[in-house]
ZAMIBA-489664 format. One record per residue: x, y, z of N, C-alpha, C in turn. Coordinates in steps of 0.2 Angstrom, whole numbers, padded with zeros to 4 digits, always signed. Each point is the difference from the previous one (the first is absolute). Layout:
XYZXYZXYZ
...
***
This chain:
-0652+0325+0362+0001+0006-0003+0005+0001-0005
-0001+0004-0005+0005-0001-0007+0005+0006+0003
+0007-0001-0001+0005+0006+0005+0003+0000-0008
+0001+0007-0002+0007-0001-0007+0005+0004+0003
+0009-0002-0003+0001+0004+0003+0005+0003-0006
+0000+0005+0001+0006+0004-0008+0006+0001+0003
+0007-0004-0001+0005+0001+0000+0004+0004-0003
+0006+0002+0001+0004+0005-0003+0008-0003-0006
-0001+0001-0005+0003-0005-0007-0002-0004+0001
-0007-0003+0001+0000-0006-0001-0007-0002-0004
+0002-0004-0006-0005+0001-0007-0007-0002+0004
-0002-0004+0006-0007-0004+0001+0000+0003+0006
-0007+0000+0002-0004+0001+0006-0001-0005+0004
+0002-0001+0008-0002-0008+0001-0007+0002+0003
-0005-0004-0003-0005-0001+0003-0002-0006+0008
-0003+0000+0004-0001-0004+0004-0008-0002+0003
-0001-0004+0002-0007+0001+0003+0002-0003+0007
-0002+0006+0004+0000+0000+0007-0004+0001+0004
+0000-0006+0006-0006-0001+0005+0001+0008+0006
+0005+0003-0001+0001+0005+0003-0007+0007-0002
-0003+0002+0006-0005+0006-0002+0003+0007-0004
-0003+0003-0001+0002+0006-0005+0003+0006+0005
-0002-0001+0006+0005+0006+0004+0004-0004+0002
+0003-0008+0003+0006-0002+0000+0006+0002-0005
-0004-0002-0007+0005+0002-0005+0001+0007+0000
-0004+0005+0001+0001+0008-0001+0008-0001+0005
-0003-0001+0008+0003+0001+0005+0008-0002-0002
+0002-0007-0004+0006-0003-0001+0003+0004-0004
-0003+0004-0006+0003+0004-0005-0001+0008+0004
-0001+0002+0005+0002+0006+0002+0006-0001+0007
+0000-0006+0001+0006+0001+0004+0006-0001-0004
-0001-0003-0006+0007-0001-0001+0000+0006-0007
-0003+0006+0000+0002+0005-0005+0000+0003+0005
-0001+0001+0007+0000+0006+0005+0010-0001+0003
+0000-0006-0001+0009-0004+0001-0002-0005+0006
-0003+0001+0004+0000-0005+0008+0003-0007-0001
-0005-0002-0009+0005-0008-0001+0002+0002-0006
+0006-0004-0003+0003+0002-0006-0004-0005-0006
-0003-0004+0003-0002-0005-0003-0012-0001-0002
-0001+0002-0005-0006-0003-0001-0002-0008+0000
-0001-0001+0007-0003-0007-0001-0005-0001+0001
-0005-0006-0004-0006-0002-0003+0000-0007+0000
-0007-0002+0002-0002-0008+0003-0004-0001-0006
+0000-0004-0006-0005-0004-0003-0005-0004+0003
-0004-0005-0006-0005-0001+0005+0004-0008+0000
+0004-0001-0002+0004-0006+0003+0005-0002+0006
+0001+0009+0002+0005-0002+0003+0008+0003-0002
+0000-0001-0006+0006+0004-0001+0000+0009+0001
+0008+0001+0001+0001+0007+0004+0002+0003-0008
-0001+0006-0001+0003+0004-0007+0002+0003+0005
+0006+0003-0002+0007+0004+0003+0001+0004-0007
+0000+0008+0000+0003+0006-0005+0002+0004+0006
+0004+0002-0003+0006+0005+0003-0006+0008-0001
+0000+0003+0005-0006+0005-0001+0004+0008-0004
+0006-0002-0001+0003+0008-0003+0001-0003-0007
-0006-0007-0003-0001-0001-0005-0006-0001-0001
-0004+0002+0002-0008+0000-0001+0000+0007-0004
-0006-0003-0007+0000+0005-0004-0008+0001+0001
-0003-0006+0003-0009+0003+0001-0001-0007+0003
-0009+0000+0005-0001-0005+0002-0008+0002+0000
-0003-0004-0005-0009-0001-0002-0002-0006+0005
-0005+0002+0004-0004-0003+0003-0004-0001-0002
-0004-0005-0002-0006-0002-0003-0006-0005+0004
-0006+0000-0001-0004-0002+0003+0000-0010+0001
-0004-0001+0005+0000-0008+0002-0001-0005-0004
+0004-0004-0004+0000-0004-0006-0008-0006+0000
-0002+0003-0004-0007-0007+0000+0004-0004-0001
-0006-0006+0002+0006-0007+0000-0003-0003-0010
+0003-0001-0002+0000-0003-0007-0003-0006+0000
-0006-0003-0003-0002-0006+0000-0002-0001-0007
+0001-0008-0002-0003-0002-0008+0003+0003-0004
-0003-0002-0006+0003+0001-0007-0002+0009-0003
+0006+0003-0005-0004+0007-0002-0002-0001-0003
-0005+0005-0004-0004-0001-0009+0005+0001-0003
+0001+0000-0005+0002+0000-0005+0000+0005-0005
***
């Protein structure tokens, strides 16, 4: 799943693709603007962890299940 997330002064979006469901991600972004963690943390589908500070979250798009990409594109 494609997560983006809008930081605050900061010119780029970080995109990620996460094996995490779309209510785990809701669920991790409403505890950490509600305060309970200070921190939004998020699983890639690798494995690494993204860490943003939550009183710097400027937005966060959820988007649907990534097709898997095969072959060449037209042209």
């Amino acid at each position: 799943m494609e997560v983006k997330i809008g930081v605050q002064n900061a010119p780029r979006e970080i995109v990620i693709e996460s094996s995490q469901t779309a209510e785990e991600v809701e669920n991790a972004v409403a505890k950490a603007l509600e305060g309970t963690s200070k921190l939004l943390s998020l699983t890639d589908e690798h494995g690494r962890r993204i860490l943003v500070p939550a009183d710097r979250l400027a937005y966060i798009e959820i988007g649907e299940q990534a097709a898997r990409k095969v072959g060449f594109g037209t042209i």
